[in-house]
KELOTI-629905 format. One record per residue (C-alpha): x, y, z; residue number from 1; residue in three letters. Coordinates in Angstrom, 2 decimals. Each point is the difference from the previous one (the first is absolute). Layout:
N
site xx X&yy Y&zz Z&num NUM&residu ALA
...
//
This chain:
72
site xx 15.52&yy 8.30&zz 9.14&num 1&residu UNK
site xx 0.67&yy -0.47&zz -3.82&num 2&residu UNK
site xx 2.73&yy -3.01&zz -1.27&num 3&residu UNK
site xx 0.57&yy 0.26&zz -4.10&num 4&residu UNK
site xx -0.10&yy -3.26&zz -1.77&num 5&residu UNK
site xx 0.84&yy -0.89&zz -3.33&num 6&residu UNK
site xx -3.31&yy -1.14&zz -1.95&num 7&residu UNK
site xx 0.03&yy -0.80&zz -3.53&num 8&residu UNK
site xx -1.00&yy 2.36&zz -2.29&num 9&residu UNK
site xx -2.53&yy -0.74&zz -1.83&num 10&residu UNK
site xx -1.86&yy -0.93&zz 3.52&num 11&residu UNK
site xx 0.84&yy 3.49&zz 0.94&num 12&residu UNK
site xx -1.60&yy 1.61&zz -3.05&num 13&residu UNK
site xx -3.16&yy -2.25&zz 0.74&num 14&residu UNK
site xx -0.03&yy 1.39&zz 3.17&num 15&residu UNK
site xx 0.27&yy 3.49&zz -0.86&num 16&residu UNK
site xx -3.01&yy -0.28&zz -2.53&num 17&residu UNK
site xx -2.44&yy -2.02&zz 2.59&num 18&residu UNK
site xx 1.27&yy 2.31&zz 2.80&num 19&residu UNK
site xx -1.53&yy 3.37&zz -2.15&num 20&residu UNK
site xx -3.19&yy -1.76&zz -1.03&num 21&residu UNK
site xx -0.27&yy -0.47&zz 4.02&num 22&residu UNK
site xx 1.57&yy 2.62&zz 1.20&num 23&residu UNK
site xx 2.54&yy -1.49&zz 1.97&num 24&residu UNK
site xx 3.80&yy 1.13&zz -0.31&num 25&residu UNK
site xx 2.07&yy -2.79&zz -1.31&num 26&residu UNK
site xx 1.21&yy -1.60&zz 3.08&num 27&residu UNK
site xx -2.96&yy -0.25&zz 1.20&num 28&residu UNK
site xx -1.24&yy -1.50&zz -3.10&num 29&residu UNK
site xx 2.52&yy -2.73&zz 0.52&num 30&residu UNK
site xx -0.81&yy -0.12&zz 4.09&num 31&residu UNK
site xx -3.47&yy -0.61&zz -0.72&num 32&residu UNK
site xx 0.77&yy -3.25&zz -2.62&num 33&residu UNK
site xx 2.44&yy -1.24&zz 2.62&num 34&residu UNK
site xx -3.02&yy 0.41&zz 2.77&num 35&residu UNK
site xx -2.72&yy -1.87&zz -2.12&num 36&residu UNK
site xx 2.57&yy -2.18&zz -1.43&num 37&residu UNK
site xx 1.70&yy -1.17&zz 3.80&num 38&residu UNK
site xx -3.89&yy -0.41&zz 0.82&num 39&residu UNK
site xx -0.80&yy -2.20&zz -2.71&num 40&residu UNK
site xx 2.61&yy -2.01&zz 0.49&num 41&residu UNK
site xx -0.69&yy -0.06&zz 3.55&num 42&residu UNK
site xx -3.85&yy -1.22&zz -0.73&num 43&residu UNK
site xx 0.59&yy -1.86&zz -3.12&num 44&residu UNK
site xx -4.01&yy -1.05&zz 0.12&num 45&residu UNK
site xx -1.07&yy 3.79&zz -0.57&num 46&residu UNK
site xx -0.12&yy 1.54&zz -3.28&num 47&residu UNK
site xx 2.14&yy 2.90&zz -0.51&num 48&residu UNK
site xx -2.92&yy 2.50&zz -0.67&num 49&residu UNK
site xx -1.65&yy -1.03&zz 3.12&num 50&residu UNK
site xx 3.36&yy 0.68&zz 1.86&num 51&residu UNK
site xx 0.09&yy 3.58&zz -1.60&num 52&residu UNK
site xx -3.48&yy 0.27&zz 0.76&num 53&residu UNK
site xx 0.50&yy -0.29&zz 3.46&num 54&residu UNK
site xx 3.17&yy 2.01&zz 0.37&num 55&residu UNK
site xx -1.72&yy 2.82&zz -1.65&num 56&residu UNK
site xx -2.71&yy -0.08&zz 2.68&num 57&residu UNK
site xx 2.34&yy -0.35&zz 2.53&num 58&residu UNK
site xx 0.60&yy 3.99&zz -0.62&num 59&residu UNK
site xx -3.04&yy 0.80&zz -0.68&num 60&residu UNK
site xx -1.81&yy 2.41&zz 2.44&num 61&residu UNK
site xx -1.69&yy -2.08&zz 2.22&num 62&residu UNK
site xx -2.90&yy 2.61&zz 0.48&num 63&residu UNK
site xx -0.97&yy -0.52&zz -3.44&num 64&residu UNK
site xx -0.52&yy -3.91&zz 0.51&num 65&residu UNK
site xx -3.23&yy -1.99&zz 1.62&num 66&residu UNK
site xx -0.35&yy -2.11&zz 1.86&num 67&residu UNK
site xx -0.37&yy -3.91&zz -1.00&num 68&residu UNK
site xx -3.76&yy -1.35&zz 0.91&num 69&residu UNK
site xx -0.29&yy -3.88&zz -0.93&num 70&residu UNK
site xx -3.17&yy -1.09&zz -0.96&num 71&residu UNK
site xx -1.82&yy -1.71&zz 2.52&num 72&residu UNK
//
């Protein structure tokens, strides 16, 4: 389901220059702000690159990842 919203413009054309250097479309450009920035402000103790950090994992493959050993 898509809803169009009125976003101010110059946001819009920030978006559309982030969303080709990562090779998003535009919405989803603006999605993925909204997503890290509802989860900052839902952990305000976590920096913002640490929240990206972990959303990026989040789809990462997990067959690529291994598993966590502590030190004993």
């Amino acid at each position: 389901m898509s809803v169009s919203i009125r976003i101010d413009e110059q946001l819009y054309d920030e978006a559309k220059m982030t969303a080709q250097g990562e090779r998003r479309t535009i919405s989803g450009q603006i999605e993925y702000w909204a997503m890290v920035g509802k989860a900052a402000l839902d952990n305000p103790g976590l920096p913002a690159d640490f929240i990206r950090d972990i959303l990026i994992s989040k789809r990462q493959d997990k067959g690529l990842s291994e598993p966590f050993i502590p030190e004993q």
